[in-house]
BADREN-393257 format. One line per 2 residues: number of its first residue (from 0); for each residue x, y, z of N, C-alpha, C, O. Coordinates in steps of 0.001 Angstrom, whole numbers, plus 500000, padded with zeros to 6 digits. Each point is the difference from the previous one (the first is absolute). Example, Ala and Ser with C-alpha at 12.3 -4.5 7.8 and 13.67 -1.06 7.14 Angstrom:
// residues 2
0	513190:494310:507800:499110:501190:500000:500900:501200:500000:501036:499981:500665  498614:501069:498615:500820:501190:500060:499230:501090:500730:500509:501108:500169
//
This chain:
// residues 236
0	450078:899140:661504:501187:500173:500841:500699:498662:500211:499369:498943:500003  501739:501118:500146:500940:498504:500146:500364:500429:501438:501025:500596:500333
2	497681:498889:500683:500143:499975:501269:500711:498817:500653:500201:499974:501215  500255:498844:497789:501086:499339:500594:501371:500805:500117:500682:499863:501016
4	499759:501052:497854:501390:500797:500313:499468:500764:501330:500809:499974:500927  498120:500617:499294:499741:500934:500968:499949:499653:501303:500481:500646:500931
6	498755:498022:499151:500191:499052:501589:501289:499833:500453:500462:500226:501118  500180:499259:497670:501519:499383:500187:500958:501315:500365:501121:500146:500487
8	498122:500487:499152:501510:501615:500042:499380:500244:501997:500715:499874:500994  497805:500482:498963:499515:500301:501339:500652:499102:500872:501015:500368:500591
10	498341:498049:499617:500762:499234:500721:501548:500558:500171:500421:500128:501149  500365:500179:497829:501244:500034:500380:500770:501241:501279:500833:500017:500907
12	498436:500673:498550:499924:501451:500820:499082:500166:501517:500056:501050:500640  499287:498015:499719:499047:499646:500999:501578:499033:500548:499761:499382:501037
14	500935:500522:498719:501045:498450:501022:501140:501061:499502:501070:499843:500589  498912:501170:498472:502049:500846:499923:499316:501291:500327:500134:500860:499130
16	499131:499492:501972:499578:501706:499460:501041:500746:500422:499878:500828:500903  501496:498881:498329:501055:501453:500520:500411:500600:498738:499449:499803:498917
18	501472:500878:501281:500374:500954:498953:500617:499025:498081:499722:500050:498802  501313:499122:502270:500780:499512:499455:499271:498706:498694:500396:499774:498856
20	498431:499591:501930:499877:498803:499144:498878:500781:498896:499813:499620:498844  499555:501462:501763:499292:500772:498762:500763:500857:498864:499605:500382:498899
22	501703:499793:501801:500881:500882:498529:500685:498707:499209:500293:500100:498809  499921:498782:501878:500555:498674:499097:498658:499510:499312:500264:499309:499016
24	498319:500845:501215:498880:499840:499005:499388:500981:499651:498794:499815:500164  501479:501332:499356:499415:501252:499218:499700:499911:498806:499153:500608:499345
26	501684:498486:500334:499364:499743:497883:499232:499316:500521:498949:500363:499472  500709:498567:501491:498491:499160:500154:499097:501015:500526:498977:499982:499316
28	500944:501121:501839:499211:500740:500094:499247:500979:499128:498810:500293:499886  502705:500248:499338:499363:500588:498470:498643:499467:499463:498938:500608:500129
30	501203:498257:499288:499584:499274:499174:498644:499584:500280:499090:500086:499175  500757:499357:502273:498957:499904:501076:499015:501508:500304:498848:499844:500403
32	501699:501584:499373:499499:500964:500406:499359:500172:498709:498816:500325:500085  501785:499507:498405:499366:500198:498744:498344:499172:499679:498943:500342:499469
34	501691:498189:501321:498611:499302:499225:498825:500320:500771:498845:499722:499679  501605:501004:501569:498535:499906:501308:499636:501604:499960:499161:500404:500805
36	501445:500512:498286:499856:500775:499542:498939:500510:498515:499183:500898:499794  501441:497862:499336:499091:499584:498785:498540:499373:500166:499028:500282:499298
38	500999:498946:501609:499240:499117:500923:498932:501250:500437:498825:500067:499638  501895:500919:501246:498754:501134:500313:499310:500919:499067:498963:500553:500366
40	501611:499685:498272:499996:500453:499216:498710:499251:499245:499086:500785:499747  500685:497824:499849:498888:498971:500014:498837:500245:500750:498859:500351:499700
42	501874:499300:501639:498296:500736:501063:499520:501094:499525:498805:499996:499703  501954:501178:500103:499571:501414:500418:498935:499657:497900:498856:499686:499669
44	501848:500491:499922:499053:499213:498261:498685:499211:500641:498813:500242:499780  501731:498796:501035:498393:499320:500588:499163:500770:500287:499063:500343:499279
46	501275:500177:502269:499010:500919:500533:499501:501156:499035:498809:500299:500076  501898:500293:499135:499383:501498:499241:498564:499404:499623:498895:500489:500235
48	501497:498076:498984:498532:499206:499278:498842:500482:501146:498989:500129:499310  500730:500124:501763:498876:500138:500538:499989:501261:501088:498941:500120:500616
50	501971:500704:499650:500804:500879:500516:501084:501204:499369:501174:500282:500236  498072:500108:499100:501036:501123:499210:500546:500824:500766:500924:500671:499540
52	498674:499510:501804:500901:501101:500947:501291:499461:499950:500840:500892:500130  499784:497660:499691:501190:499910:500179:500602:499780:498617:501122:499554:499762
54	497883:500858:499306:500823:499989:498466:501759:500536:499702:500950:499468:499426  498846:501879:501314:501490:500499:500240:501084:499446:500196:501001:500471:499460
56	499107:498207:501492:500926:500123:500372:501064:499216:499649:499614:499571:498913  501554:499916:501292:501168:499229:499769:499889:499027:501180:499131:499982:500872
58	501977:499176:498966:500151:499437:501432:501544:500589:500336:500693:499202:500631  499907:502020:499050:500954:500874:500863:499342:500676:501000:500500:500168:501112
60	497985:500388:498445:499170:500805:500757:499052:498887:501541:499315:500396:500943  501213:497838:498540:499020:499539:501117:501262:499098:501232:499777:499437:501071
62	501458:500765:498199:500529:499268:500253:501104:500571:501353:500487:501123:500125  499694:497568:500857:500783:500850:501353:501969:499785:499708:500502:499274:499142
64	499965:501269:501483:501799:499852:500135:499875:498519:500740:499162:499571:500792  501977:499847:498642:500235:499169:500764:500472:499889:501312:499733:499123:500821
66	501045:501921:499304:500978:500429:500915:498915:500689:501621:499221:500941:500158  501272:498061:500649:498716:500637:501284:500910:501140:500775:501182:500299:500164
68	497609:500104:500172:500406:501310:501321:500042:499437:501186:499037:499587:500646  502538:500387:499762:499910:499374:501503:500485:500766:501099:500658:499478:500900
70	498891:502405:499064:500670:500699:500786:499015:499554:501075:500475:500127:501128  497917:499242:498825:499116:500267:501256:500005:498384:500094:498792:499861:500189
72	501683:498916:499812:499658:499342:499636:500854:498738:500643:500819:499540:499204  499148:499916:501890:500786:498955:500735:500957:498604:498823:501005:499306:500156
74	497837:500895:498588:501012:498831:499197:500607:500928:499041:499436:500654:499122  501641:499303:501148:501686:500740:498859:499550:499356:498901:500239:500766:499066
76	499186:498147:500475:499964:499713:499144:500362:501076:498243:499341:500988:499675  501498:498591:499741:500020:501222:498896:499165:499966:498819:500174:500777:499061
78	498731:498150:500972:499549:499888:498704:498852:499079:500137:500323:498945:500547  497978:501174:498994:499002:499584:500170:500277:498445:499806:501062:499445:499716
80	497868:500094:500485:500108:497976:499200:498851:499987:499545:499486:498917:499722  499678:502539:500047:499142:499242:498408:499844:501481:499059:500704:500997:500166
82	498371:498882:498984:499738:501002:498923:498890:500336:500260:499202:499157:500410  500345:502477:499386:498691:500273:500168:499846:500908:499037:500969:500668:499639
84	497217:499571:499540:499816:501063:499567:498573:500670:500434:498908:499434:499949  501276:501516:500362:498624:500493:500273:499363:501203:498461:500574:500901:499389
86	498151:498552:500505:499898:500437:498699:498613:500653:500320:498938:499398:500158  501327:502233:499920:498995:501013:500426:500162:501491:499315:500931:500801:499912
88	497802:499173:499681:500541:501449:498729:499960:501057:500990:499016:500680:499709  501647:499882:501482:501006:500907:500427:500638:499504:500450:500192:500444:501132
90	500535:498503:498560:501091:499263:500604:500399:499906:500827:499716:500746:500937  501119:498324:499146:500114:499267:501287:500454:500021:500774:500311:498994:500637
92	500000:502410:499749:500052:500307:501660:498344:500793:500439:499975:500524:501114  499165:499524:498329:498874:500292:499790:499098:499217:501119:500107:498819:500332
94	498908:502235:500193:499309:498970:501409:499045:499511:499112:499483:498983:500462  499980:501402:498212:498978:499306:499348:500178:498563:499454:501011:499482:499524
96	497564:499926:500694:500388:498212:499244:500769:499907:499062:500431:500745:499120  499697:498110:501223:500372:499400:498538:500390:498492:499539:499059:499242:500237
98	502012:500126:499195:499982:498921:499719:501256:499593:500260:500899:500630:499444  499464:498233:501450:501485:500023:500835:500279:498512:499431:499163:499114:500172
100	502350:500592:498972:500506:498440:500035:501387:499862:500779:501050:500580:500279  498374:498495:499843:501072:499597:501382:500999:498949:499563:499445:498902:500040
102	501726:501012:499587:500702:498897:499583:501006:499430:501280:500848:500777:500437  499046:498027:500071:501064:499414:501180:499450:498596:500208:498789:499785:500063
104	502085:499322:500036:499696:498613:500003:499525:499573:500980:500416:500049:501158  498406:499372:498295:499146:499215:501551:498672:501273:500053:498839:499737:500312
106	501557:501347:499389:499054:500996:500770:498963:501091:498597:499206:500907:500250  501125:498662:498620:499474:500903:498926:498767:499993:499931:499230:499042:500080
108	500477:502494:499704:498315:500743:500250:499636:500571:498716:500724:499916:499008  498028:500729:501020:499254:501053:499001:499401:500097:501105:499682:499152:500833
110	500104:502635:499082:499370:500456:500916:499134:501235:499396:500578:500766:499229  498422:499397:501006:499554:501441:499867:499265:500863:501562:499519:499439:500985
112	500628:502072:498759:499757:501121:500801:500843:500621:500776:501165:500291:499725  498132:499966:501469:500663:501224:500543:500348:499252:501641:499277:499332:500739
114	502484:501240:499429:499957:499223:501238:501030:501614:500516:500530:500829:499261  499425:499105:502335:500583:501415:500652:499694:501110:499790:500631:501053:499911
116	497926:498561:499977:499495:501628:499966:500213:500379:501400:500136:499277:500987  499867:502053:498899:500253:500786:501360:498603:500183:500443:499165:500000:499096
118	500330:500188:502353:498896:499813:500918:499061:500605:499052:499114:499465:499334  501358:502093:500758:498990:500978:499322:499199:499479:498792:498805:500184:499767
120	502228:499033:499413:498830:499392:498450:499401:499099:500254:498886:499790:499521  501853:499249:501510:499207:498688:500542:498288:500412:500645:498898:499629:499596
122	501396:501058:501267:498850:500835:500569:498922:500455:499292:498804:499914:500278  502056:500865:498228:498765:499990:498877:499407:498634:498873:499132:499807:499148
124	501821:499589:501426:499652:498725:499387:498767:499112:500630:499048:499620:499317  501098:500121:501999:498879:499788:500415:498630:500523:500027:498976:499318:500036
126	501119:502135:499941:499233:500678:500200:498998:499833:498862:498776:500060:500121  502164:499641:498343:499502:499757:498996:499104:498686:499687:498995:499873:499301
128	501592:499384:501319:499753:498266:500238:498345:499894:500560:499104:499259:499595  500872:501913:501632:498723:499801:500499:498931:500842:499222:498850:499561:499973
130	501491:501797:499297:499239:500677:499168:499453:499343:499322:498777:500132:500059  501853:498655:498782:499694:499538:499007:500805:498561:500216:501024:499722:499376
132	498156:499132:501917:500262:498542:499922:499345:499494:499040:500364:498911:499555  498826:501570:500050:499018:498780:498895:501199:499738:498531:500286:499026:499305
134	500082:502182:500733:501171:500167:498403:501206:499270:500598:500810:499483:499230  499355:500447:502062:501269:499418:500443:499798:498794:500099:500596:499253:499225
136	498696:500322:501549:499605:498213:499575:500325:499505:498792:500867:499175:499711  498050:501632:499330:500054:499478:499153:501348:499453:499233:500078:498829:499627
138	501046:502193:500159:501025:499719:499957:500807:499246:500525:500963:499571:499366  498731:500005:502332:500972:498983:500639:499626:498767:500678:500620:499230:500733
140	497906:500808:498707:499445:498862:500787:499151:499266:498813:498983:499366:500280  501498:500757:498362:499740:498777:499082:501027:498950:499897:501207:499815:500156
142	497736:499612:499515:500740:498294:499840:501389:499544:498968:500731:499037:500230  499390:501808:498733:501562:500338:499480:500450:501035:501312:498797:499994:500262
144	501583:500566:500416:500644:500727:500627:500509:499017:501277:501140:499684:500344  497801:500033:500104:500144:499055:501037:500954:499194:499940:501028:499965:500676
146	498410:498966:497986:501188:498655:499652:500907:500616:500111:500570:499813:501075  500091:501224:497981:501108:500739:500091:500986:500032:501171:500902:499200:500249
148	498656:502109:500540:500633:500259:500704:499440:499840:501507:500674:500476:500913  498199:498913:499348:499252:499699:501338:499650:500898:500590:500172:500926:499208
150	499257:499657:502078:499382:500745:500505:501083:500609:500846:501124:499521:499847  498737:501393:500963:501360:501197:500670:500314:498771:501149:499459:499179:500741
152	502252:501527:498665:500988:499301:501249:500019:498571:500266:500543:499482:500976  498560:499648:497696:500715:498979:500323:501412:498808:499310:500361:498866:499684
154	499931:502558:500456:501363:499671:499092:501164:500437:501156:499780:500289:501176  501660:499665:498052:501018:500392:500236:500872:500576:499513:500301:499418:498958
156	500462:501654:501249:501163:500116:498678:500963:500867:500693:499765:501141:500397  501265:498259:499704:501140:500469:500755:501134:500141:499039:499869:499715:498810
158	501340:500763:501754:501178:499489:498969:500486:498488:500317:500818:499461:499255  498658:499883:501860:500215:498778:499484:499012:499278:499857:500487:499004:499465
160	498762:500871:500616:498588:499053:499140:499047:500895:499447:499973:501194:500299  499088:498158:498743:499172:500104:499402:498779:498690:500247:500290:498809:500108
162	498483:501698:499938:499133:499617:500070:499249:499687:498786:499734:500978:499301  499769:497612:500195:499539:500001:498741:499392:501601:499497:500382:500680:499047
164	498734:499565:501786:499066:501395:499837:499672:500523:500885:500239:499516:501107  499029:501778:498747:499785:500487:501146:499082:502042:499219:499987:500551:498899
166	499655:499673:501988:499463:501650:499933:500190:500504:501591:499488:499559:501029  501538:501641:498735:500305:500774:501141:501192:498838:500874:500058:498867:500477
168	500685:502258:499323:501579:499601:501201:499799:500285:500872:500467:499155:500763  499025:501676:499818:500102:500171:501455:498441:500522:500572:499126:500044:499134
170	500588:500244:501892:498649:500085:500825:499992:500977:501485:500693:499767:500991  498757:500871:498917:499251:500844:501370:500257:498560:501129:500464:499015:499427
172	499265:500829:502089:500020:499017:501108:498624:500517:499854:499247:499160:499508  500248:501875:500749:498740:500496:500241:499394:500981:499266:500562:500530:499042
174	498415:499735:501301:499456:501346:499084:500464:501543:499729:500065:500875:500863  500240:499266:497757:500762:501602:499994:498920:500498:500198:498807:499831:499747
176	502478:501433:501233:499186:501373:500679:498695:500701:499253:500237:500726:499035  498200:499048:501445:499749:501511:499574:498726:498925:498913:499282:500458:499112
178	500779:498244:501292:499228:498755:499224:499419:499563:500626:500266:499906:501198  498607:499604:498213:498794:498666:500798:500557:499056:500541:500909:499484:499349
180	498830:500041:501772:501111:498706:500807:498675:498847:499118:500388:498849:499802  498314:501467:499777:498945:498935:499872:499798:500312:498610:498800:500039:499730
182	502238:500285:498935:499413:500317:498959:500158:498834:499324:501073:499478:500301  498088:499694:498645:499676:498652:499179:501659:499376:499574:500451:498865:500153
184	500214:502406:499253:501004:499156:499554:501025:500550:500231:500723:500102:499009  499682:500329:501943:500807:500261:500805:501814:499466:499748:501029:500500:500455
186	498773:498343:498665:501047:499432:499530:501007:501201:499163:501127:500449:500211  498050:499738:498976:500479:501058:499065:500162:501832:500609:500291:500940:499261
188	499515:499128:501774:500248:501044:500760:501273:499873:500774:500538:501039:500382  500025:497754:499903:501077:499509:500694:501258:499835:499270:501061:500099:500617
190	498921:499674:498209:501903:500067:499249:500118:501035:499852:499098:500757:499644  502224:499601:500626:500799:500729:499623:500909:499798:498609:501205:500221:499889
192	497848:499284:499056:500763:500236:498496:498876:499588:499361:499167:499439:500711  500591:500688:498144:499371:499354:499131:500787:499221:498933:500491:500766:499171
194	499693:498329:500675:500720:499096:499450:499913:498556:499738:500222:499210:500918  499486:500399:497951:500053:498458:499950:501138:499336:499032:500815:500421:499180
196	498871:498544:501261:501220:499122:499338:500145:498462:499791:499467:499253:500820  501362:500135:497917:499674:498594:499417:501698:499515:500311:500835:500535:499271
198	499509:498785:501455:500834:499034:499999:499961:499281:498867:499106:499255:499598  502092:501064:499837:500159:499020:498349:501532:499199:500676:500817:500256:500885
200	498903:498388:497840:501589:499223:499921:501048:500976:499493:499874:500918:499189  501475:498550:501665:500650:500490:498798:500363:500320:498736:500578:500976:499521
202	498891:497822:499934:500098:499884:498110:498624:500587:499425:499679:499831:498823  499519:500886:502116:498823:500972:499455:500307:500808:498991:499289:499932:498997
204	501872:501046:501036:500020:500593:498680:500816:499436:499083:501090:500460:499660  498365:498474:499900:500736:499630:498850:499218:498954:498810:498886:499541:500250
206	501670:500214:498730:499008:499076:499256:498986:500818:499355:500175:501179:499693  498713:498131:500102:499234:500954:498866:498086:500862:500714:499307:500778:499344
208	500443:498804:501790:499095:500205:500157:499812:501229:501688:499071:500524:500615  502071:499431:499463:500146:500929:501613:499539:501359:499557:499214:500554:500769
210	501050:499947:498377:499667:501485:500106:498644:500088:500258:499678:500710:500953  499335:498657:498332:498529:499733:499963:499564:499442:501217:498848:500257:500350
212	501859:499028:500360:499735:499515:501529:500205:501177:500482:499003:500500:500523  502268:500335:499489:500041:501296:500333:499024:500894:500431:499699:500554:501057
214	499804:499408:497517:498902:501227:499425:498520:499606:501146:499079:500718:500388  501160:498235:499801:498406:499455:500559:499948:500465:501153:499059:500598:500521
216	502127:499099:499992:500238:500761:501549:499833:501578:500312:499469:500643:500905  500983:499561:498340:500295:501906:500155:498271:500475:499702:499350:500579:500870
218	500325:499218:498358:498553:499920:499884:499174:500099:500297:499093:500787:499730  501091:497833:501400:499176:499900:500716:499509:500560:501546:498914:500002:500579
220	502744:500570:499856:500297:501022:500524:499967:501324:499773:500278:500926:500763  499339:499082:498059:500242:501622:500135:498678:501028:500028:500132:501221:499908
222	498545:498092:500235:499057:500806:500364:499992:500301:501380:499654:501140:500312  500723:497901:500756:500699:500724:501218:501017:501180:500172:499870:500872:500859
224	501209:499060:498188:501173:500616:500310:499303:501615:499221:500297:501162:500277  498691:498295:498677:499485:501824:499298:499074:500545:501366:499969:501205:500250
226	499335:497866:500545:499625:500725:501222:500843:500808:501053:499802:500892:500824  501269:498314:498711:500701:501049:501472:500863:500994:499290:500421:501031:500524
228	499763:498671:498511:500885:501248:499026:498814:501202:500039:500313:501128:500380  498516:498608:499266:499146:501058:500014:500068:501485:501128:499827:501218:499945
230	500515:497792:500966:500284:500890:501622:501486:500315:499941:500119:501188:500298  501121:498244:499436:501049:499828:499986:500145:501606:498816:500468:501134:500097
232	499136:498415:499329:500319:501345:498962:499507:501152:500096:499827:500732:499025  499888:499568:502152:499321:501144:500791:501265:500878:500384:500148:501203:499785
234	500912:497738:500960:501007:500636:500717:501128:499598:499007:500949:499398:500502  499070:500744:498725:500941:499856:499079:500486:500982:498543:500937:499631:499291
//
């Protein structure tokens, strides 16, 4: 990807987000929507290598509008300031994991799993967590996982910062209903998402060796994210 045209187009639209300075740069948006398009098209080729559930897809099928919805939404703003694809073989409006890139300057991610599940799956998610912790550890409490993405919540990820890394956006204050207030790991009974994630540079996708940095990440995440899909694809 030529994520210098792509910073440079974002930046511009992050300082003009109105109607006017995006229809005077539309051949730059064009052009910008093709390569981060081609660009997803690369990943989704990556991931199949170890993941054939997402063999299917395109990046039309992972990819969002630029154009935001601001009927519920205090900023009018008419138009995002970065690029995203979420790359999940029932796509991506889909509550099941999957593999999320985040393009916006200062703040670019790889992410994998499942984030906004609604109570009810969360609920079976835990439930699952405590059935079978020994298989869940194992998955989130080795020493590649760790380096990775660190242990729950100690990260950040907002729309305006990013945290080098992190597992799980958000957290219970206290113990969900209907749970051990004294159970061992209790950590993992407390987010509300399953989700981790790698703070990359901007110039991450580009040059000759990112996809494979890519690949290492998703990877290494994704024996977590097949745990909660397991439950996830219950209600689905």
């Amino acid at each position: 990807m030529n994520t210098k045209k792509i910073m440079h187009f974002l930046k511009g639209i992050a300082a003009n987000n109105n109607k006017q300075w995006f229809q005077e740069h539309k051949a730059e948006y064009d052009e910008v929507k093709e390569d981060f398009e081609n660009g997803v098209d690369q990943i989704i080729s990556c991931l199949a290598s170890f993941d054939e559930e997402v063999s299917h897809l395109t990046a039309k099928d992972c990819t969002y509008r630029f154009y935001r919805d601001v009927r519920f939404s205090p900023d009018k703003s008419p138009y995002k300031r970065h690029l995203g694809a979420y790359i999940c073989a029932h796509g991506r409006k889909a509550l099941r994991g999957g593999y999320y890139i985040h393009l916006e300057p200062g703040n670019c991610l790889v992410a994998v799993g499942c984030y906004w599940l609604p109570t009810n799956i969360l609920t079976s998610c835990r439930n699952e967590i405590m059935a079978n912790v020994d298989e869940w550890l194992k998955h989130v409490e080795n020493e590649e996982f760790i380096n990775l993405f660190g242990r729950p919540n100690e990260g950040e990820w907002t729309d305006d910062k990013v945290s080098k890394n992190g597992f799980g956006l958000t957290a219970l204050k206290t113990v969900p209903k209907g749970f051990p207030k004294d159970y061992e790991h209790l950590e993992y009974l407390r987010m509300k998402d399953y989700c981790c994630w790698v703070k990359v540079s901007d110039d991450f996708f580009e040059g000759d060796g990112w996809l494979e940095q890519l690949k290492q990440i998703c990877k290494t995440g994704k024996p977590m994210m097949d745990f909660i899909n397991n439950v996830v694809d219950d209600y689905e």
